[in-house]
C-alpha positions in Angstrom: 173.3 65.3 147.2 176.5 62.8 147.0 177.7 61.8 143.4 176.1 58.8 141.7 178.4 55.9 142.1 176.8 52.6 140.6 179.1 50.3 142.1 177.6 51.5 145.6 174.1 51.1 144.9 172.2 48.6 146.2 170.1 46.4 143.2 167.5 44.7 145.5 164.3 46.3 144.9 162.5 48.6 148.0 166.7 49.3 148.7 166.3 53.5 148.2 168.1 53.9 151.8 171.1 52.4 150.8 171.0 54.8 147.6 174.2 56.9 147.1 172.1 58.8 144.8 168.9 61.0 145.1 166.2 59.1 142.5 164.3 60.9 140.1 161.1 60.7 142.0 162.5 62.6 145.4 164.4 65.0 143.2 161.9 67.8 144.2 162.7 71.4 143.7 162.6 73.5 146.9 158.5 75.3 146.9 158.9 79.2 146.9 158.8 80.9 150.1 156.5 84.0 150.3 159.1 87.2 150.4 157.7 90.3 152.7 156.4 93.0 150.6 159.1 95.4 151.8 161.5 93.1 150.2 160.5 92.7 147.2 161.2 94.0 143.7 164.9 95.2 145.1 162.8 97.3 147.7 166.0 97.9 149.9 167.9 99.5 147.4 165.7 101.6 145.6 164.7 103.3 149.1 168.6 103.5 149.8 169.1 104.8 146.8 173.0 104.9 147.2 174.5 106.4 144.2 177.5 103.9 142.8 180.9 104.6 142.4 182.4 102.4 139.8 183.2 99.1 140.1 181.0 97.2 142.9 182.0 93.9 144.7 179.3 92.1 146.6 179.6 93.2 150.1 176.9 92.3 152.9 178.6 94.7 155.1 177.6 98.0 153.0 174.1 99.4 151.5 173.7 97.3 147.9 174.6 100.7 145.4 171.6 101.6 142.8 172.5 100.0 139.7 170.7 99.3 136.7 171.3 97.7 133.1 172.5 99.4 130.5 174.9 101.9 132.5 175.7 98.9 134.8 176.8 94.7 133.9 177.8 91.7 135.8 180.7 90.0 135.1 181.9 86.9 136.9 185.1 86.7 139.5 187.2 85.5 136.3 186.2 87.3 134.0 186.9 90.7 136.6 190.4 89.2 136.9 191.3 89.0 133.6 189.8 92.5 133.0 191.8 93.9 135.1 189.5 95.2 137.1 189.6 93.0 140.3 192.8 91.8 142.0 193.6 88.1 142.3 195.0 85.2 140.2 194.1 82.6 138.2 195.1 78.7 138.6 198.2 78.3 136.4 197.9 81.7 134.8 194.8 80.6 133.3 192.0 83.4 132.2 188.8 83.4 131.0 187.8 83.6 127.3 184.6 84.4 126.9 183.4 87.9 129.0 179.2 87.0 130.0 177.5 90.6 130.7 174.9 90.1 133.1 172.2 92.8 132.9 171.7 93.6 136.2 168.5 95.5 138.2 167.3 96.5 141.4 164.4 94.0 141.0 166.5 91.5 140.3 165.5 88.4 137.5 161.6 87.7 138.1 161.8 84.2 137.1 162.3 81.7 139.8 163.7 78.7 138.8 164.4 76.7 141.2 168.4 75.8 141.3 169.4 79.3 140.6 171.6 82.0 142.1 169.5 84.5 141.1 166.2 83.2 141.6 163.6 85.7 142.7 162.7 83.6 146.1 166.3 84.6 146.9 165.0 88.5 147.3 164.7 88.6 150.8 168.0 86.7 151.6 170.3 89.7 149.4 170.0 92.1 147.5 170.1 91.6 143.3 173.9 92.3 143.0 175.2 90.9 145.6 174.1 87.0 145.3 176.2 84.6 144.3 175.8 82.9 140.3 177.3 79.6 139.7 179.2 79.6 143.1 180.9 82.8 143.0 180.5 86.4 143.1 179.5 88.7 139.9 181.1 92.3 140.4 178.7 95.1 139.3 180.7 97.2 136.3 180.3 100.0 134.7 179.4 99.4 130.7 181.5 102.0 129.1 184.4 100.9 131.6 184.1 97.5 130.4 184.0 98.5 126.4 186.8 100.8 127.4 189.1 98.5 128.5 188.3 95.5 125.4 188.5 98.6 122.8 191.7 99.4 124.2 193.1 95.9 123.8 191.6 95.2 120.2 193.1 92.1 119.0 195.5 91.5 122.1 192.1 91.0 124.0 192.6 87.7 126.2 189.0 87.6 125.5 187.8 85.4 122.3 183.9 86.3 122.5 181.6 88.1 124.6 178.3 87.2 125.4 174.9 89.1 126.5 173.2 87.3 129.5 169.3 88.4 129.3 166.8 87.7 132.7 163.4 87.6 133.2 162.6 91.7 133.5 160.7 94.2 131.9 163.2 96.2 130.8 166.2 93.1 129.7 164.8 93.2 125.9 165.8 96.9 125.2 168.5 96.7 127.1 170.2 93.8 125.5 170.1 96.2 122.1 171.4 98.5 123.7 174.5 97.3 125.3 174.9 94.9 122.2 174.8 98.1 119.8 177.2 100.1 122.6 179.9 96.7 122.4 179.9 97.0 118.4 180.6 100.4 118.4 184.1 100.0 119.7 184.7 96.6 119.3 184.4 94.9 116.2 182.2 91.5 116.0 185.1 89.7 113.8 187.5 90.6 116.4 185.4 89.2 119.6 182.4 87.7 118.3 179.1 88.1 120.5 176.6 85.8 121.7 173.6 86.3 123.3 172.0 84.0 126.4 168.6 84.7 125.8 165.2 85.1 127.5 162.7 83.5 125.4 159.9 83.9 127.8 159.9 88.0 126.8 160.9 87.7 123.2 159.8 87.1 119.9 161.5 85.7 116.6 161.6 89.1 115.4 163.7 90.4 118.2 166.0 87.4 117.1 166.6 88.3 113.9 166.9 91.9 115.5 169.8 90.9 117.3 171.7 89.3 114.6 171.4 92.2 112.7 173.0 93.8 115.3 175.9 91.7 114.6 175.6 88.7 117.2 176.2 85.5 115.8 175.1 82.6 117.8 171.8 83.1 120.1 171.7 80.3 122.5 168.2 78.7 124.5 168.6 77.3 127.5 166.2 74.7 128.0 168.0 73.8 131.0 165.3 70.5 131.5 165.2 67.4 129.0 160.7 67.2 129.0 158.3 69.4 129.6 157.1 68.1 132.6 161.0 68.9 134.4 161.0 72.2 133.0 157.4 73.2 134.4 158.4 71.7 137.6 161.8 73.6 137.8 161.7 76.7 135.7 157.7 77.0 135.6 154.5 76.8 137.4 155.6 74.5 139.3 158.0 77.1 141.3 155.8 80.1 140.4 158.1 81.3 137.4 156.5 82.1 133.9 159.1 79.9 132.0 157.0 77.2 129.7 158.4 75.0 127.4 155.9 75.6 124.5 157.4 79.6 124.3 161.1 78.3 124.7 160.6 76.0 121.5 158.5 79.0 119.5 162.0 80.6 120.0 
């Protein structure tokens, strides 16, 4: 899909061919292929079972290690290079501020929205940790590295808050508490204050409150769709994904 231009777009009505834009009603999310049952559920990597060995960049070349939330985050390309932890450079010196921890499983996120990286109709194409997220890779990282390196900088941190990034899995709740109670710890909340991206669909308003407790301060919801009927065709039924507006706003 080109970028809307109005100045190119033909007014006369029945004129949709000369669009330079995609209208509303053909904007139709991509219908869920059916992944092979030996695929599924990060099937490869559990059977491979290759023991990790620190930090992991996506590679299609090698056997996808066995990592799994909390011992194991995501982080994105940036954020790796301003770690420290993976070599390249930034455009004019730049550097990310914010460090997003991706929890990160075999199985992958079991929702299946419909424009993301880590959709679950993705399974069969890679495994979990080595897809793509917002067009570029997410290095697999060890937690205790990763708090290592932060606690070490204290307030010389190029990093000005730090963020939990929940997905749709059994286990993301627990672990969210548990990597947010590892970070606070070592590194203190006033220092780099902590967010959390949040999974409504798994969560109640308890295990909000839970959180802030915990010390995070800002708890976001991403509706990602501006009705109901967008959301349920992206993020929901539609696409065979358990999101649902009603439980995002009970949030």
């Amino acid at each position: 899909m080109s970028c809307y231009r109005p100045e190119a777009t033909d007014r006369q009505p029945n004129a949709r061919a000369s669009l330079d834009h995609n209208p509303f009603e053909l904007m139709r999310p991509r219908a869920p292929t059916t992944t092979p049952k030996a695929l599924r559920n990060g099937a490869r990597v559990k059977e491979n079972n290759v023991a990790p060995q620190g930090v992991y960049l996506p590679n299609y070349n090698i056997l996808t290690p066995y990592m799994r939330s909390p011992d194991y985050v995501q982080m994105s390309t940036a954020a790796a290079i301003t770690l420290g932890i993976m070599k390249g450079k930034m455009y004019r010196c730049a550097c990310t501020r914010c460090l997003n921890l991706l929890l990160t499983y075999p199985e992958g996120c079991r929702a299946n929205c419909a424009y993301c990286g880590l959709a679950r109709h993705r399974e069969a194409e890679r495994d979990y940790a080595d897809r793509n997220f917002i067009r570029v890779d997410w290095p697999a990282v060890p937690l205790d590295k990763t708090i290592d390196i932060v606690a070490r900088d204290g307030a010389a941190s190029p990093f000005h808050r730090m963020c939990i990034s929940m997905i749709t899995h059994p286990r993301s709740d627990a672990d969210t508490v548990t990597v947010l109670r590892k970070w606070t710890a070592r590194v203190d909340p006033a220092t780099i204050p902590v967010s959390i991206l949040s999974n409504p669909t798994t969560m109640t308003r308890e295990d909000v409150e839970r959180l802030k407790d915990l010390g995070a301060d800002i708890f976001t919801v991403a509706l990602d769709a501006a009705t109901p009927e967008i959301l349920d065709r992206t993020r929901g039924k539609g696409v065979q994904s358990p999101h649902s507006w009603a439980k995002y706003w009970e949030i």
